[in-house]
C-alpha positions in Angstrom: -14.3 -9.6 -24.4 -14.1 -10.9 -28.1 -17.2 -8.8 -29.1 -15.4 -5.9 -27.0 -12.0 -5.8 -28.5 -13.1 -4.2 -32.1 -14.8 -1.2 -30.1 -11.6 -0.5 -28.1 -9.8 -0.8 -31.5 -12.3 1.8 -32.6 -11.2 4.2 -30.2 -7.7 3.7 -30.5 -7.5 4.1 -34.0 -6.5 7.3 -33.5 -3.8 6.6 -31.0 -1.4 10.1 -31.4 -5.1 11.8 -30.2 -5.9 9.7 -27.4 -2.8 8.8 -25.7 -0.3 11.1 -26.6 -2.0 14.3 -27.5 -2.6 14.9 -23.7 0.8 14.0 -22.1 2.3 16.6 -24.8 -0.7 19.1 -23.4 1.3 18.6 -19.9 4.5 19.2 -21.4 3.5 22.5 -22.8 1.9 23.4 -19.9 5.4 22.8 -18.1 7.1 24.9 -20.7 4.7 27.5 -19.9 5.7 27.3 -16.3 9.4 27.8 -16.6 8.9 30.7 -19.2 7.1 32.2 -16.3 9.6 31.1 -13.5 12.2 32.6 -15.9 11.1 35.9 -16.3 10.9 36.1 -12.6 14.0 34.7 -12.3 15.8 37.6 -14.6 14.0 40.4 -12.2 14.8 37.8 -8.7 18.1 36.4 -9.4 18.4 32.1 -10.0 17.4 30.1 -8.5 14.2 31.2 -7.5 14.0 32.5 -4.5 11.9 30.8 -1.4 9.1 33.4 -1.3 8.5 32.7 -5.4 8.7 29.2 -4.7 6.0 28.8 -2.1 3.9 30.5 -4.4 4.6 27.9 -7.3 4.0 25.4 -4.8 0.1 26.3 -5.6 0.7 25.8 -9.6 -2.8 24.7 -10.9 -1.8 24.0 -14.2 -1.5 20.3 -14.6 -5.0 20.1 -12.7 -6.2 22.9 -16.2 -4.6 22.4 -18.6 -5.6 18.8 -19.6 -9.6 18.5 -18.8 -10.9 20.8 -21.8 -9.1 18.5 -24.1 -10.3 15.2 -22.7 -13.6 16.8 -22.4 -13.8 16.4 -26.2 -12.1 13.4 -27.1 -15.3 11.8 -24.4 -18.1 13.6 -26.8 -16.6 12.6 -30.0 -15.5 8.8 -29.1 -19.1 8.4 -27.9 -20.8 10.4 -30.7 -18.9 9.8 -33.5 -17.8 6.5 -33.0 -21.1 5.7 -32.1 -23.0 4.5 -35.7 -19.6 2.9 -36.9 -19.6 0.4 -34.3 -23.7 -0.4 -35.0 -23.0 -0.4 -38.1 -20.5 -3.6 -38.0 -22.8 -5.4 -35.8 -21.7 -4.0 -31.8 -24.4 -3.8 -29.4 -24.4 -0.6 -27.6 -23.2 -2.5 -24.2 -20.0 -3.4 -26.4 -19.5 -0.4 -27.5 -19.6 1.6 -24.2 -17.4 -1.0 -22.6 -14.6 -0.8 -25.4 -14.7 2.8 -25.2 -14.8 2.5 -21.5 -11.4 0.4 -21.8 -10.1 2.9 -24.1 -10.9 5.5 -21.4 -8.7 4.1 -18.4 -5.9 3.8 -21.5 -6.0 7.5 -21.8 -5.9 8.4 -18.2 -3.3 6.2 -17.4 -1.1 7.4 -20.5 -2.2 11.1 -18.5 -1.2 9.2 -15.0 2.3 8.2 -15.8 3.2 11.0 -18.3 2.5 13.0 -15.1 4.7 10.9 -13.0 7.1 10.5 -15.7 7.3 14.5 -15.7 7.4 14.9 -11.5 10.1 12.8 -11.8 12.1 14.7 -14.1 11.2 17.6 -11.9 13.1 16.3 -9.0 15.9 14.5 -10.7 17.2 18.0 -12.0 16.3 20.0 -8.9 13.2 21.7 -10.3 14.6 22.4 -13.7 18.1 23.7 -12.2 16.1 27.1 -11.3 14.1 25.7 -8.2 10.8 26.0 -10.6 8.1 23.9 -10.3 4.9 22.8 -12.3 4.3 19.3 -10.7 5.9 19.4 -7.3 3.0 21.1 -6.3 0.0 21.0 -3.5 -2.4 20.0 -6.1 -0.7 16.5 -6.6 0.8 15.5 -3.0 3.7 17.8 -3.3 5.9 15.3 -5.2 4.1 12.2 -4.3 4.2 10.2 -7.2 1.6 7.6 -6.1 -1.2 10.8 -5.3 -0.3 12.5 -8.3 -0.5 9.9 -10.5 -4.1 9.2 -8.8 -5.0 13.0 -8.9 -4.1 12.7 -12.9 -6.1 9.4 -13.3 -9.4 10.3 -11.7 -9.1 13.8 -13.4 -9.1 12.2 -16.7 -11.6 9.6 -16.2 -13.5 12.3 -14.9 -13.5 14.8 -17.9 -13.6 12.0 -20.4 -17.0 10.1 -18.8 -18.3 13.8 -18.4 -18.0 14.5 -22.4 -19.2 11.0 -22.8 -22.1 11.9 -21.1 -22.6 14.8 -23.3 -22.0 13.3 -26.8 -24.5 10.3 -25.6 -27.1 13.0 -24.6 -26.8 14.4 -28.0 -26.5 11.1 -30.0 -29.9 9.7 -27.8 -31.7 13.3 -27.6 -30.6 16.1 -30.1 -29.5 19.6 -29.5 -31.8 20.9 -27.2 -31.7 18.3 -24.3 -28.2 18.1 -25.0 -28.5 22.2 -23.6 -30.7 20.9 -21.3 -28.5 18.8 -19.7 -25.7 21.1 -19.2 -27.9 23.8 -17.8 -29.1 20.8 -15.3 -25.6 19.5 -14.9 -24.0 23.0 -13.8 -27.2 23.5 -11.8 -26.1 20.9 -9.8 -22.5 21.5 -9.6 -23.0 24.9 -8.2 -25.8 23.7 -5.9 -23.8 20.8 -4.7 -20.5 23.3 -3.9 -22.6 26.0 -1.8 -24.0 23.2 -0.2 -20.5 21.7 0.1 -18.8 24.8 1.7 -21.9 25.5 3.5 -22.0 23.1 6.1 -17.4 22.5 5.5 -17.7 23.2 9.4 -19.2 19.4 9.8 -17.6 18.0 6.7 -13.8 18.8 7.5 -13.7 17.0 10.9 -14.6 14.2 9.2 -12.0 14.3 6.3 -8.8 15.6 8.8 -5.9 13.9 7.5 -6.8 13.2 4.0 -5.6 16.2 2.4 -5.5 16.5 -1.1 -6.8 12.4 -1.0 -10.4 13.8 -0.5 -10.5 15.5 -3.5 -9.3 12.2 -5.4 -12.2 10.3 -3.5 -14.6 12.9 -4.4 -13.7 13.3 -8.4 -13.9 9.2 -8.3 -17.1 9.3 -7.2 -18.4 11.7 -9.7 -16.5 9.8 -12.4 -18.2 6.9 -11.7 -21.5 8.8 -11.8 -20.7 10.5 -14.7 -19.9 6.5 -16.8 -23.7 5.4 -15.3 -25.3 8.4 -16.7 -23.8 7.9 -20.3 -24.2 4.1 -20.0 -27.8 4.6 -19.0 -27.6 7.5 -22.4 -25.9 5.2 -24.4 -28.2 2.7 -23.9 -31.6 4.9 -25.5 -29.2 6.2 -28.4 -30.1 5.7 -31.9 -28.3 5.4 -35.2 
């Protein structure tokens, strides 16, 4: 842990970036949100009425609005960090493991900001207006222990999956870095028409887990995601 500690100091020396950056992302996001519900509200009459509010119920925006961000912060802790660390004597194990640590940091600053703002949510009865931006489907419809889970694995997700991508490019230029988002999408789609393809066998089987699933699913990819730019990280040069 000693030779591990200087590369999670290395990616926290930007703290204001990596841990609060995204929870002010989500709070934007929600100011968004009630600038919409507002304008509805002046044409519908406050507080919202129930046929507006089923339809906020389905408010994507927390599950958006954070992932393109983290996306990058993964590519450039991996790639720009990367010869830094070597250069004051890490091994590349270190290094991914510090930055791993610093990961987790992130997503649980994204985790509780996100619980932090579903309580808020409630407390003031959806923003006095019956609005909501975190309340929603997507994250257990105000359960705070799903939506904090939906939040984490989100983030480890998009910040392993930019890791991946800045280790590509550090270990194989440019052009397999293309390579390997081609590939990558490939998959994606390939693995979603083959999802929804046979959903008549799959959804018997998942009856009950709800939005859950998804969280079980996105873990699984995260952790695929970390072994792909561990086993990048690993070939990388200087």
């Amino acid at each position: 842990m000693t030779h591990v500690r200087p590369n999670l100091r290395l990616y926290l020396a930007n703290r204001t970036g990596v841990l609060l950056t995204p929870v002010v992302i989500l709070t934007v996001m929600l100011g968004l949100s009630l600038i919409v519900a507002g304008f509805i509200g002046i044409a519908t009459g406050f507080p919202l009425p129930e046929g507006t509010v089923v339809r906020m119920r389905y408010n994507g925006g927390a599950l958006y609005c954070v992932p393109g961000f983290l996306l990058s912060v993964g590519v450039l802790a991996m790639n720009r960090n990367f010869s830094m660390a070597l250069a004051f004597g890490s091994t590349r194990r270190n290094f991914w493991l510090g930055t791993s640590i610093g990961f987790i940091l992130t997503s649980l600053a994204v985790g509780v900001g996100t619980v932090l703002l579903l309580g808020l949510e409630i407390l003031t009865d959806h923003w006095f207006i019956n609005a909501r931006a975190f309340d929603v489907v997507a994250l257990g419809s105000g359960d705070p222990v799903q939506a904090f889970a939906t939040m984490f694995v989100l983030s480890m997700l998009s910040l392993y999956t930019g890791a991946f991508f800045g280790t590509i490019y550090r270990a194989l230029g440019t052009v397999w870095t293309s390579v390997a988002a081609v590939g990558l999408g490939v998959l994606a789609l390939s693995a979603g028409a083959a999802f929804l393809w046979k959903w008549d066998v799959i959804a018997p089987q998942v009856v009950g887990w709800e939005a859950w699933f998804f969280v079980a699913l996105g873990l699984v990819t995260a952790a695929l995601m970390a072994a792909a730019s561990y086993g990048a990280n690993r070939s990388a040069t200087i």
